[in-house]
C-alpha distance (Angstrom), angle and dihedral (degrees) to the residues before:
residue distance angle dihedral
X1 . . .
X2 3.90 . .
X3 4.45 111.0 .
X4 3.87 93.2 -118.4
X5 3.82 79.6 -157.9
X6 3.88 82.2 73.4
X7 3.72 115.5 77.1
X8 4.37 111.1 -143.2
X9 3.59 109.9 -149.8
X10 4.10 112.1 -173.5
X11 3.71 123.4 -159.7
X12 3.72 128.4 -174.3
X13 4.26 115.1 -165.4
X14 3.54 137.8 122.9
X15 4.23 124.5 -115.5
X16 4.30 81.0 -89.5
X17 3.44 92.3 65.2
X18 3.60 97.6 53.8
X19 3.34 111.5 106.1
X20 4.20 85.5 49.4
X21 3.46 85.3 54.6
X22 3.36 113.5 48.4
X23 4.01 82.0 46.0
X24 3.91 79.9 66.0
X25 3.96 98.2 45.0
X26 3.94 91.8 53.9
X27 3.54 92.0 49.8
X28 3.37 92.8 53.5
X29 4.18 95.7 45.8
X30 4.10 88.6 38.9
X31 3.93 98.9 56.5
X32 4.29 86.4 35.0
X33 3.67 98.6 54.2
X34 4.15 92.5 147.0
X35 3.56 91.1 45.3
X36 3.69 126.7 96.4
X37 3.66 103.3 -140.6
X38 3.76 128.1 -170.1
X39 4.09 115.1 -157.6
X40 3.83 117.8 -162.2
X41 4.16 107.1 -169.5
X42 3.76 105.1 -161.4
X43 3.94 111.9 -161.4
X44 3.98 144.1 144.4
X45 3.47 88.0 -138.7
X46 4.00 133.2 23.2
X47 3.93 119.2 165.4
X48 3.79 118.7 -125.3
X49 3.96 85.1 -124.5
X50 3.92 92.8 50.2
X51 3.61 85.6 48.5
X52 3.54 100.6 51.5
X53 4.12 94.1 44.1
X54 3.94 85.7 51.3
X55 4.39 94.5 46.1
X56 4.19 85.3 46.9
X57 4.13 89.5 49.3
X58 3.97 88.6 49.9
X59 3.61 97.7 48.6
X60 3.76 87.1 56.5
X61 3.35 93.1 71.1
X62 4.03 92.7 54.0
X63 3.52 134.3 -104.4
X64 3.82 106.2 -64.1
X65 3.83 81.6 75.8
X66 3.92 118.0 89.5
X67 3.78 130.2 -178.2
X68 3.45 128.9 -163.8
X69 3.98 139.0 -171.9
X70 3.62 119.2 -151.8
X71 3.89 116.6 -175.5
X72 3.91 113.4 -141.1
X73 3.88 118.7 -147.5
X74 3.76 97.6 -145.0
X75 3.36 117.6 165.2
X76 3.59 91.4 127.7
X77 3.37 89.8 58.1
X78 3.73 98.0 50.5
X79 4.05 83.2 64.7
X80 3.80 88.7 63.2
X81 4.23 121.5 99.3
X82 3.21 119.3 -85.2
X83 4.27 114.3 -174.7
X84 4.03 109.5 149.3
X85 3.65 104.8 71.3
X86 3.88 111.6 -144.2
X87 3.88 81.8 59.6
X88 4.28 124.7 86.6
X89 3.38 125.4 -175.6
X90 3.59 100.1 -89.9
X91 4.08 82.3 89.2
X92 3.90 83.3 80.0
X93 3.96 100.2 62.6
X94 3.83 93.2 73.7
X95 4.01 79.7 70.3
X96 3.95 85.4 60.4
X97 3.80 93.4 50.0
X98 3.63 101.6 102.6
X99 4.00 94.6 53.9
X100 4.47 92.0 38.3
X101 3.97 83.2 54.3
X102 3.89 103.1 47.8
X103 4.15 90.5 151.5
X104 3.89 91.5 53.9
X105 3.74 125.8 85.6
X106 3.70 93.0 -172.2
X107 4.03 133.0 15.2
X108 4.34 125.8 -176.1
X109 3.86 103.4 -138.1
X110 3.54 115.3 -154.8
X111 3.76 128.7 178.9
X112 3.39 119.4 -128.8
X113 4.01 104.5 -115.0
X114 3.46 92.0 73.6
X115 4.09 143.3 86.0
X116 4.11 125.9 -149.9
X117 3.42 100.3 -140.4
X118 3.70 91.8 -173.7
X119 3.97 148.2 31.6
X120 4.25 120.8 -65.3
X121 3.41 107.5 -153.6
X122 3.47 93.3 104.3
X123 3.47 102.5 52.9
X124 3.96 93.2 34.5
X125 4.03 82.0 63.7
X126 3.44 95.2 45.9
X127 4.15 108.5 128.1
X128 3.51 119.2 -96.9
X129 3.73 106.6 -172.5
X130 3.73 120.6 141.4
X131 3.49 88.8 -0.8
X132 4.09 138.3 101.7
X133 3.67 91.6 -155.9
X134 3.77 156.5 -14.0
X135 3.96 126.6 -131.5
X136 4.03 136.4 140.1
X137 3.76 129.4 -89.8
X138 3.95 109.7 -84.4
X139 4.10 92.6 -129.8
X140 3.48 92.2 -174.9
X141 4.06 91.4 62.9
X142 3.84 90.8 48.8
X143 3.79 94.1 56.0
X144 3.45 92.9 52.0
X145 3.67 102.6 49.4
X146 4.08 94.6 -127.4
X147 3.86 101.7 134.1
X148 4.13 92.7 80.7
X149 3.74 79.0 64.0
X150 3.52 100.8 66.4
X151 4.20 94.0 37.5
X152 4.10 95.1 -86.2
X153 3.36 134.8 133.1
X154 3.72 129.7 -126.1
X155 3.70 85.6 -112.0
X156 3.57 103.7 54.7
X157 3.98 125.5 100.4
X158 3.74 106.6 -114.1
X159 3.76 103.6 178.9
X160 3.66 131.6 -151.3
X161 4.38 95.0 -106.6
X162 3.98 85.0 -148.7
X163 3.70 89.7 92.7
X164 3.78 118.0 33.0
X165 3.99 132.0 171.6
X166 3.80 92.5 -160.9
X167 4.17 117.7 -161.8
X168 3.56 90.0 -145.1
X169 4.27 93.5 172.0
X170 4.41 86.0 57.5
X171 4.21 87.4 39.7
X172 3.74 98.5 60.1
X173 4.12 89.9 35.9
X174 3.69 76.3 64.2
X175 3.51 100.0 40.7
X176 3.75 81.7 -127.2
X177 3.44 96.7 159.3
X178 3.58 89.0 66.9
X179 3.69 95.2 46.0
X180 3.69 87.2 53.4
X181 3.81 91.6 55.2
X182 3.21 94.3 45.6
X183 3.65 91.5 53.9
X184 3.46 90.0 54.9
X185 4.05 107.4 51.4
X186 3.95 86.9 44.0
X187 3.79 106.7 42.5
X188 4.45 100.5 15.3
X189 4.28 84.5 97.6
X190 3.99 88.4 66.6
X191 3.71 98.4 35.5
X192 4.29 114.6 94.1
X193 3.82 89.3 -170.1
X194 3.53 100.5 43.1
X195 3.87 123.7 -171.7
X196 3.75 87.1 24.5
X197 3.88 97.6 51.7
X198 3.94 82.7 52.8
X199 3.59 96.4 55.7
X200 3.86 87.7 42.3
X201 3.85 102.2 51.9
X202 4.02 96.3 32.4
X203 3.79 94.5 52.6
X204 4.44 95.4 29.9
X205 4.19 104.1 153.4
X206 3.75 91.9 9.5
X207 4.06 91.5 82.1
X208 3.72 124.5 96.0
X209 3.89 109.4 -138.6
X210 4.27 111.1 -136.3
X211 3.59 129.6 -164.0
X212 3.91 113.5 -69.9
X213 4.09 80.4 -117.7
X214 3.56 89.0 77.6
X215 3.89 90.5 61.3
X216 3.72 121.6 34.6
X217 3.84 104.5 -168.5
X218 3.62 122.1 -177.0
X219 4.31 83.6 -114.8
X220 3.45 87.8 65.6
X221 4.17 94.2 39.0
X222 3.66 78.8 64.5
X223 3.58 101.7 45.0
X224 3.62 91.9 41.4
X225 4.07 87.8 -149.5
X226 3.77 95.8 134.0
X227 3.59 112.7 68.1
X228 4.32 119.1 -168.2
X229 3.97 100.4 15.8
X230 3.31 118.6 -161.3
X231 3.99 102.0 -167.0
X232 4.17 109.0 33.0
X233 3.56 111.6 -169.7
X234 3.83 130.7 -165.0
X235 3.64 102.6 -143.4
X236 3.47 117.6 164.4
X237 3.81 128.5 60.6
X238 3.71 100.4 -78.9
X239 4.00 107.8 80.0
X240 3.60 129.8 -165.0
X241 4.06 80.8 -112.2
X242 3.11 98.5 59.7
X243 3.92 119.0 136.2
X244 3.75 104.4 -168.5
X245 3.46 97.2 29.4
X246 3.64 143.0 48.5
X247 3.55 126.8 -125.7
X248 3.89 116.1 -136.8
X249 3.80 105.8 -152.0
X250 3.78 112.2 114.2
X251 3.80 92.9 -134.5
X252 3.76 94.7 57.5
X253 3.89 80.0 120.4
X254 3.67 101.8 78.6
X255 3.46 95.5 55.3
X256 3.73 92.5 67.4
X257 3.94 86.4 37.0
X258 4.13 84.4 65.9
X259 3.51 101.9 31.1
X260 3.83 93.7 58.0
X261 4.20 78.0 60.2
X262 3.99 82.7 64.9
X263 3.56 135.9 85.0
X264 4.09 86.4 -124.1
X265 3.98 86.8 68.6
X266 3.70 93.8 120.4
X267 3.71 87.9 74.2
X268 3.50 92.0 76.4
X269 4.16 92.5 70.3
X270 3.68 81.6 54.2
X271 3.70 90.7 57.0
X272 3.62 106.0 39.0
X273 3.88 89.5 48.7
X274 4.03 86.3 52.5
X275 3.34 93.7 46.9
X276 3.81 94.9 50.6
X277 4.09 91.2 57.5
X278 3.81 85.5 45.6
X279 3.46 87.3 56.6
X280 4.16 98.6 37.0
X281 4.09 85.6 51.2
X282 4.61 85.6 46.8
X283 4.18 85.5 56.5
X284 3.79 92.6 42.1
X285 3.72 97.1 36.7
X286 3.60 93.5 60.3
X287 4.11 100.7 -102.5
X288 3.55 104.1 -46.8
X289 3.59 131.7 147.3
X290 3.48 110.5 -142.1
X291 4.00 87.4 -165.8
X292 3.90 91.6 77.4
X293 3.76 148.1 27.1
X294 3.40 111.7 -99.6
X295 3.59 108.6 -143.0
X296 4.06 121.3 -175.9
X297 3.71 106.6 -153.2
X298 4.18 100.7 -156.6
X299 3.65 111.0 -155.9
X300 3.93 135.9 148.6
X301 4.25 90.8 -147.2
X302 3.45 144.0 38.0
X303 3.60 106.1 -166.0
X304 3.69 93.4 -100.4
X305 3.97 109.1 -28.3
X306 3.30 121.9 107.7
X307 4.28 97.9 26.6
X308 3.73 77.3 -72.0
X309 4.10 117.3 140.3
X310 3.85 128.8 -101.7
X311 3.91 109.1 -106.8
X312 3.93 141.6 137.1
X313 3.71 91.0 -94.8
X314 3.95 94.4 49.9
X315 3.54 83.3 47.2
X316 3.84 96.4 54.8
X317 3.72 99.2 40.1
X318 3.70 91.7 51.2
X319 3.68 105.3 31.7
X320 3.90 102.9 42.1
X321 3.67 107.8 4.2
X322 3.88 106.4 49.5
X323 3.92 77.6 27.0
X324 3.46 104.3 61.3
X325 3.59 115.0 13.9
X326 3.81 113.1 64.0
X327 3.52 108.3 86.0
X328 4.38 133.4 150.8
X329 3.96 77.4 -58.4
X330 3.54 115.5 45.6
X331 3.89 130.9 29.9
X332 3.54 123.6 -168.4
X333 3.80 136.1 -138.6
X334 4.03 123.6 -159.3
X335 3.59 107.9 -138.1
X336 4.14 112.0 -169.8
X337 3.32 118.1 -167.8
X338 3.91 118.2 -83.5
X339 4.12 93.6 -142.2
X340 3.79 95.8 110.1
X341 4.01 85.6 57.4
X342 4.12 133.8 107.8
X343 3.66 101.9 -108.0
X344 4.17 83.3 -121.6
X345 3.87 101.2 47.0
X346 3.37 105.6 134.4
X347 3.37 103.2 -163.0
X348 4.36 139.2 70.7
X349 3.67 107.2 -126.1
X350 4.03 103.5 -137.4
X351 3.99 122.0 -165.3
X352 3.91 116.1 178.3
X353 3.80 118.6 -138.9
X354 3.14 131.7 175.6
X355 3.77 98.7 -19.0
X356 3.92 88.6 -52.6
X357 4.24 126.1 106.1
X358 3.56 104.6 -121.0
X359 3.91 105.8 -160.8
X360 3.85 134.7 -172.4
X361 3.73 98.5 -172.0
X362 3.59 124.2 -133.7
X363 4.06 123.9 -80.6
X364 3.90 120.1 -62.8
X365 4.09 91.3 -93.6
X366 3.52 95.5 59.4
X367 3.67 96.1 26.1
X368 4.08 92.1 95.8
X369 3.83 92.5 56.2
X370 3.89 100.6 43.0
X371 4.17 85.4 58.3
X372 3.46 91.9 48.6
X373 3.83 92.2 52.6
X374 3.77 91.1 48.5
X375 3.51 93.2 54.5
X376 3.66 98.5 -166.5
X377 3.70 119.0 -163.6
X378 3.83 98.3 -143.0
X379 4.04 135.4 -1.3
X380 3.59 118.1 -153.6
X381 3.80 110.6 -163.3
X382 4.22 120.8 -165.6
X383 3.52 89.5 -139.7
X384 3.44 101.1 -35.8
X385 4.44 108.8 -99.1
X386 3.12 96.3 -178.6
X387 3.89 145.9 41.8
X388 4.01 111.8 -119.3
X389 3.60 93.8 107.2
X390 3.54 82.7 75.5
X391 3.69 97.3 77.5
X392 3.76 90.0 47.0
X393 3.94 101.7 125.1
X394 4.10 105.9 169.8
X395 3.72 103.5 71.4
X396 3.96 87.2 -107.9
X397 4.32 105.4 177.5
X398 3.39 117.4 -107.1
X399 3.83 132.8 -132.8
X400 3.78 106.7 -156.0
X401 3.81 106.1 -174.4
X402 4.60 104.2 -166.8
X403 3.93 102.4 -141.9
X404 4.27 103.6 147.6
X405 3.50 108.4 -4.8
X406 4.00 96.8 -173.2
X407 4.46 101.6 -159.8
X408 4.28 99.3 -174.4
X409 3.46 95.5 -92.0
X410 4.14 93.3 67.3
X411 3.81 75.9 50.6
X412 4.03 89.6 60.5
X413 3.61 98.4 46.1
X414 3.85 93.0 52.8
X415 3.89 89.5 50.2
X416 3.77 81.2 71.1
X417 3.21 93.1 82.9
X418 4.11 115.4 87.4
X419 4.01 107.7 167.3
X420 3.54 85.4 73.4
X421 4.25 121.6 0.6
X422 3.58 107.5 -137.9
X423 4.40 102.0 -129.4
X424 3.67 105.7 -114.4
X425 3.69 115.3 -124.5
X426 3.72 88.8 -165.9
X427 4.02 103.1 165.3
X428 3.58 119.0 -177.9
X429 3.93 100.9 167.0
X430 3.75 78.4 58.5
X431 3.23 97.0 61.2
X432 3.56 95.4 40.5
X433 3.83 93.0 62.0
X434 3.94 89.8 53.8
X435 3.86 91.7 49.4
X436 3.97 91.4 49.1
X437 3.99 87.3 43.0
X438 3.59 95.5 50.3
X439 3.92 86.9 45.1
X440 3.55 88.5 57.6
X441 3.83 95.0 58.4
X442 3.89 94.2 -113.6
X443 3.92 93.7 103.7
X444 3.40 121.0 90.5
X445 3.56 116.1 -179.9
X446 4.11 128.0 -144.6
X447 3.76 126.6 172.4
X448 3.76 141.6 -151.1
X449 3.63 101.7 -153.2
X450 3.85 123.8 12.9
X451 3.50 87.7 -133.1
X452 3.82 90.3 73.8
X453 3.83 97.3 56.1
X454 4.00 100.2 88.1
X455 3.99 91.3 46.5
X456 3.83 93.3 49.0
X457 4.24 87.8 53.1
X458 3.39 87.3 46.0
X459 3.67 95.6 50.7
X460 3.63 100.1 40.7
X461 4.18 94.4 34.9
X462 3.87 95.4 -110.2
X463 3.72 129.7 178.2
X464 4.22 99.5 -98.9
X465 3.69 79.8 -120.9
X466 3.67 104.5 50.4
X467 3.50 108.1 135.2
X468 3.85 120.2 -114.0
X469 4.28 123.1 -177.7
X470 3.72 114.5 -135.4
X471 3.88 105.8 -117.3
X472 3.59 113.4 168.3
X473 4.27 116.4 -152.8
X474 3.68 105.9 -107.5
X475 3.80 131.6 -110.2
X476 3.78 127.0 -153.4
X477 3.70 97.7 -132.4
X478 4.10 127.5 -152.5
X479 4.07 102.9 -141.4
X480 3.55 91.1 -178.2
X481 3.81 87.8 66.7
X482 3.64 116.7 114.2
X483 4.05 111.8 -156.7
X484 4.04 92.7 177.5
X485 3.50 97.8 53.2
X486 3.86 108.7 23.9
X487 3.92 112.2 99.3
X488 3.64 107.6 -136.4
X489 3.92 119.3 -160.8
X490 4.03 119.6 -112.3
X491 3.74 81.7 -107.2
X492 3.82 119.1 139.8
X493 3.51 131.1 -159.4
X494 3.73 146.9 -155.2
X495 3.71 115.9 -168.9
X496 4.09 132.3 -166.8
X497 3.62 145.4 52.8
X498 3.72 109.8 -36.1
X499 4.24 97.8 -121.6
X500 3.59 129.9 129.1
X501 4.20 103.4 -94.3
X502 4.16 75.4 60.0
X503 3.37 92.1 61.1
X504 4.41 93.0 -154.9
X505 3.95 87.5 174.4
X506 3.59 87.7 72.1
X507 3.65 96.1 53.7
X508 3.94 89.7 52.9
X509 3.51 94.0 49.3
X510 3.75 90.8 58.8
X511 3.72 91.3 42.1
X512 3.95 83.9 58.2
X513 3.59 94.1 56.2
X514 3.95 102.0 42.7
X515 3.84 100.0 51.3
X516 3.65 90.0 163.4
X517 3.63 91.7 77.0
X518 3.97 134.7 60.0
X519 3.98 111.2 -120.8
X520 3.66 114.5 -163.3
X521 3.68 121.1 -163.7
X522 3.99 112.6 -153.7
X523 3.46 113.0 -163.8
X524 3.80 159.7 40.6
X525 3.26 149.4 -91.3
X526 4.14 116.9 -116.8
X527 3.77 115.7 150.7
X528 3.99 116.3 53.4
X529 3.59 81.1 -1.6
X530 4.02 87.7 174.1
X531 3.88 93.6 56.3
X532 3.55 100.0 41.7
X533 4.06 92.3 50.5
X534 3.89 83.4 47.4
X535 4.28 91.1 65.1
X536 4.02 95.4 37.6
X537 3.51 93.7 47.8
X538 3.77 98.0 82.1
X539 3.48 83.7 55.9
X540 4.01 93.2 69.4
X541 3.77 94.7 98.4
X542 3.81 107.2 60.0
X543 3.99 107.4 109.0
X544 3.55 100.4 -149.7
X545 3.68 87.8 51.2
X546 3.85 122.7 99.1
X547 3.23 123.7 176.5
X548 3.55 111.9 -165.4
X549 4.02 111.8 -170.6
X550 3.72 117.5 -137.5
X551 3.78 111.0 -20.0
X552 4.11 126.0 170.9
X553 3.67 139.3 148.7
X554 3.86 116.7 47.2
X555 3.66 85.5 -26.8
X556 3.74 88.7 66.1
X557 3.80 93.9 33.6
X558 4.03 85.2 55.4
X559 3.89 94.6 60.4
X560 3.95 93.1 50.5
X561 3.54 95.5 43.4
X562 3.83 91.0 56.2
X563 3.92 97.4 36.7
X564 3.35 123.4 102.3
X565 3.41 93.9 -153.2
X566 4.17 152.2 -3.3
X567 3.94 120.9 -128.0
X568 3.54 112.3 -156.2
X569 3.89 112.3 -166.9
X570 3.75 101.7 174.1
X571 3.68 125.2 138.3
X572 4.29 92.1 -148.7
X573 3.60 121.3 13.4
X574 4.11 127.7 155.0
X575 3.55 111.5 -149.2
X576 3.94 107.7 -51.8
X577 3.74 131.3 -140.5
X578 3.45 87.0 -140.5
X579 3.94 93.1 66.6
X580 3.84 91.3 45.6
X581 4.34 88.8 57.0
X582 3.60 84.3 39.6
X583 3.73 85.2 56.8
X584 3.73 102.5 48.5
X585 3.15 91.9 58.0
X586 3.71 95.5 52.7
X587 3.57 89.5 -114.9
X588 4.06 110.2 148.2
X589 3.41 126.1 -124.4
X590 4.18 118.8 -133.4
X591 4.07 104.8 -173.5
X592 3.98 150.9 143.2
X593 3.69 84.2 -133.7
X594 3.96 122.3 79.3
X595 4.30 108.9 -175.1
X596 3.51 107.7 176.9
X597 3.39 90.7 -2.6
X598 3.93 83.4 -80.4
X599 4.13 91.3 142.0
X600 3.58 99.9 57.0
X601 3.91 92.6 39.1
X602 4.13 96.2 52.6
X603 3.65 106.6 11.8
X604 3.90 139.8 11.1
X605 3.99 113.0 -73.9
X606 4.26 103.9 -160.4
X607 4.62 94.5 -153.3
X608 3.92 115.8 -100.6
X609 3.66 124.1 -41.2
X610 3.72 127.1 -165.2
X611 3.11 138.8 168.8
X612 4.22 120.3 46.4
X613 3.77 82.5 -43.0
X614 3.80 97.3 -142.9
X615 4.29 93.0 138.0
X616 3.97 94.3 52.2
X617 4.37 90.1 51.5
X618 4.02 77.6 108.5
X619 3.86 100.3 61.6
X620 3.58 83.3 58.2
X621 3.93 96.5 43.3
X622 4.01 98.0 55.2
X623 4.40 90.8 35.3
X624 4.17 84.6 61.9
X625 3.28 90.0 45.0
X626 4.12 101.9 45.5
X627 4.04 84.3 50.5
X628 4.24 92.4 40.2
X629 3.89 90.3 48.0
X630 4.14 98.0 45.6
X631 3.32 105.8 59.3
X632 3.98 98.1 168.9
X633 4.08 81.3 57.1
X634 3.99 89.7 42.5
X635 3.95 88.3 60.1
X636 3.45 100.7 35.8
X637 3.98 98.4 59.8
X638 3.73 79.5 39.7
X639 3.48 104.0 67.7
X640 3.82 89.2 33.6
X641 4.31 81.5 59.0
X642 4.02 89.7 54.6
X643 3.39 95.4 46.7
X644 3.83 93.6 46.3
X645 3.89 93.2 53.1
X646 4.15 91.2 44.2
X647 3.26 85.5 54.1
X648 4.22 111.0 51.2
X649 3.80 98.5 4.2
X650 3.59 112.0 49.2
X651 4.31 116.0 119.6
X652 3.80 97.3 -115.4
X653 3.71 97.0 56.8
X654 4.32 84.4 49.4
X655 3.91 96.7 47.4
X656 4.27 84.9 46.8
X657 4.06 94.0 48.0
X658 4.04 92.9 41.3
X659 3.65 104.1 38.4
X660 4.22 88.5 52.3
X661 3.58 92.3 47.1
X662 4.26 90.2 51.1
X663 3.53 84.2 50.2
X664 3.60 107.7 50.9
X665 3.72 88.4 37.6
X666 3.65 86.5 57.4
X667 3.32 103.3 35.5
X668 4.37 100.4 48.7
């Protein structure tokens, strides 16, 4: 019977990990100095020197401490995947644990890129009942919507496996061990974070969650939502030890504040020296941190921040780029557009939000010499709106993401329109600088929607065979949602900024004529705000009518989950983000625009219509109803919607695509 008056703390490392280790170990004894503490090091391989160094640090603490190396036969475990790189397959013996410690009841596992920074007892004592362990919410793998991936549920705990109070009396009762091994031959192939999604979907509802102060990730270093921690941990694959690089979580410190406690101290002069010629080659190198990419996002909007207007590519830049891409690797920059500046300001105008620098360079004479100071290693444009590239004199890569290429004739067709002429922000110098980019060999072209390839050659003058990646925008998807079962209202909606290309009066016309049905109008006016308010206002009166003003969020998530269906009235549109939510949510799509062929596929599409549009309001009418009035076709094409969007939209599959493409740009 273990002495719960002991505390068992398990690590798993090999003899290249020791100095990391042992860094670990004497954080643990230091901050647990009442404690009697037994430490089990489980390796293939150990050094006699290694082993020595750690047996003299132990010994320092007194006697009550014991240390012990076991030496794991795992060739079996060698056979297992391995697919983040700073990781070997040592990470797999914690899985063992409950069979390599037959005397113990109970054993703390702790990886080895961490530091306690304060005493265990509490979470040593920590009640175990019913369950086979106890470890904190990964926060990272809840932002990014991973868990469906491995068979979870939004709802389920799925802990970071850095930190793990392991029942090890229930586990081999089980023959969990077993179970877990199993888990991992058969499913490790599908699994991105290997040993820990195995631990995660083999023991699902049998985990105890504990206080995020018992696992410090660098998620919640970022957040700054856990206040006090007790454990820190340096997951991801910049360390605090790193030479080349520099690690980015704000307690960094107190690994050097315990390792100078260790007989690998002398690493620190290593470090500091490094560190200075990192920071020598910053100064000369004009500012940049070799740690990260650099990436200059180069947008005119950013949905809203900034005084800047509320539009699909403000939406993107700010809710998925900026959102979802930065990482230890790669930090982004928002860089507006510098029109609105004196030609002689001197100075970049810099707004932080959320997390992100949001820039509006300095004016065109010193635009050329602010770049060149940044020294950004990439700039990914969404379609590019404005012309700073143009003083862009190093050769940088360039991400060009296609969302609306507009050739002249897309011009023509929304001159149609004469309630309200759409301005034309026609650009030809614009295009010009792409075409002389591209021509360069900095360009490299990606696409949301095949369909958009031949008008962005024709618009920037491309070879016909210029070669453009598929990279669809991405969607963050609800997997809990149910499109078979869930009984949506006979709500319709109409979402965007309320401008003429939009066409709004069209929606209200319909609205008008189907008063059976709510019709919500989401969105706001921005551009010629005074004209466009002047045509929608005799619109006020129509009961079923709502118009809503700028909604987004859950809010906005709320009125597509319940709505039957979105009208789109435009005269020009790409491929919207709007039709993607719509989509997700099984929501169908009635328009006179087909991208993709995504209309016809999960809606009704009605053929073109220019002009104000006023004599095709019935196409409209009797699609709403065909969809409203079948409701075995309604559900049909919207399940087939879901499973279209889980399939080529979802975030995961966007961050995967775009972060390798930064990196081999980069990197070439």
């Amino acid at each position: 019977m273990q002495n719960q008056q002991r505390i068992a703390i398990a690590f798993t490392v090999n003899d290249s990990y020791a100095q990391h280790c042992c860094v670990a170990m004497v954080s643990a004894l230091e901050n647990n100095k009442s404690e009697q503490l037994d430490i089990y090091i489980f390796t293939d391989y150990f050094s006699e020197e290694n082993r020595q160094l750690f047996e003299q640090t132990v010994k320092r603490y007194g006697d009550k401490q014991r240390l012990t190396f076991v030496t794991v036969e795992d060739s079996a475990l060698k056979k297992l995947r391995l697919n983040i790189g700073y990781i070997t397959h040592h990470t797999y013996y914690r899985l063992l644990l409950p069979e390599l410690l037959p005397e113990l009841d109970r054993v703390l596992y702790l990886d080895s890129d961490l530091v306690v920074d304060g005493p265990l007892r509490q979470l040593w004592e920590t009640p175990l009942d019913g369950y086979y362990g106890a470890g904190v919410k990964d926060t990272w793998i809840d932002r990014k919507n991973y868990k469906f991936q491995v068979g979870m549920h939004r709802e389920d705990l799925y802990i970071n496996a850095g930190v793990i109070l392991m029942n090890l009396y229930l586990m081999r009762k089980d023959g969990i061990a077993d179970l877990l091994m199993k888990t991992a031959v058969e499913k490790g192939q599908l699994f991105e974070y290997q040993d820990q999604d195995v631990i995660n979907t083999t023991l699902k509802g049998r985990i105890r969650p504990l206080p995020g102060i018992y696992n410090y990730a660098a998620t919640d270093d970022k957040l700054g939502t856990v206040k006090a921690p007790v454990i820190i941990h340096y997951n991801g694959d910049v360390k605090p030890w790193a030479l080349k690089r520099r690690c980015h979580n704000t307690k960094t410190s107190r690994y050097f504040t315990y390792l100078r406690l260790t007989p690998y101290r002398k690493f620190l002069s290593t470090y500091i020296k490094c560190h200075i010629v990192r920071a020598l080659k910053k100064i000369v190198g004009g500012g940049s941190d070799p740690s990260r990419i650099r990436v200059a996002l180069v947008i005119d909007e950013y949905f809203g921040a900034c005084g800047t207007a509320y539009g699909g590519y403000g939406f993107l830049a700010r809710n998925y780029i900026a959102r979802y891409l930065p990482d230890t690797n790669i930090s982004i920059d928002v860089l507006l557009s510098n029109y609105s500046r004196r030609k002689f300001a001197f100075h970049a105008r810099c707004e932080k939000v959320e997390g992100r620098n949001v820039i509006t360079p300095p004016g065109r004479f010193f635009a050329k010499r602010w770049l060149k100071r940044k020294n950004y290693d990439l700039y990914l444009t969404i379609e590019l709106t404005h012309n700073l590239l143009k003083y862009e004199r190093r050769n940088k890569p360039i991400i060009h993401w296609i969302q609306d290429p507009r050739p002249w004739s897309e011009w023509q067709e929304i001159h149609t329109v004469k309630l309200f002429p759409e301005k034309s922000y026609w650009d030809s110098g614009l295009y010009d600088t792409v075409h002389k980019l591209y021509n360069k060999g900095q360009v490299t072209f990606v696409s949301q929607g095949y369909f958009l390839n031949d008008k962005a050659r024709q618009l920037y003058r491309l070879p016909y065979d210029a070669p453009i990646a598929y990279m669809p925008n991405p969607i963050d998807i609800d997997y809990e949602f149910d499109p078979l079962h869930y009984q949506k209202k006979n709500h319709i909606l109409f979402i965007g900024r309320i401008e003429s290309v939009k066409r709004g009066w069209l929606f209200c016309e319909i609205a008008r004529q189907m008063p059976q049905y709510e019709f919500f109008m989401l969105g706001q006016t921005y551009w010629e705000k005074s004209e466009n308010e002047k045509v929608m206002a005799g619109y006020h009166d129509i009961p079923n009518l709502h118009f809503t003003g700028h909604v987004e969020g859950e809010e906005k998530m709320k009125y597509i989950r319940e709505a039957k269906i979105l009208v789109n009235t435009s005269i020009h549109e790409a491929l919207p983000i709007t039709f993607l939510e719509a989509l997700a949510y099984g929501t169908l799509l009635v328009s006179c625009r087909n991208p993709e062929d995504l209309t016809s596929k999960f809606g009704r599409y009605v053929g073109p219509v220019l002009g104000d549009g006023f004599d095709k309001v019935p196409l409209f009418v009797d699609a709403i109803e065909e969809l409203i009035n079948d409701e075995e076709l309604r559900r049909e094409l919207s399940c087939k919607a879901v499973e279209y969007i889980r399939e080529v939209h979802p975030v995961h599959k966007f961050q995967r695509d775009m972060k390798t493409l930064i990196h081999k740009l980069v990197h070439k």
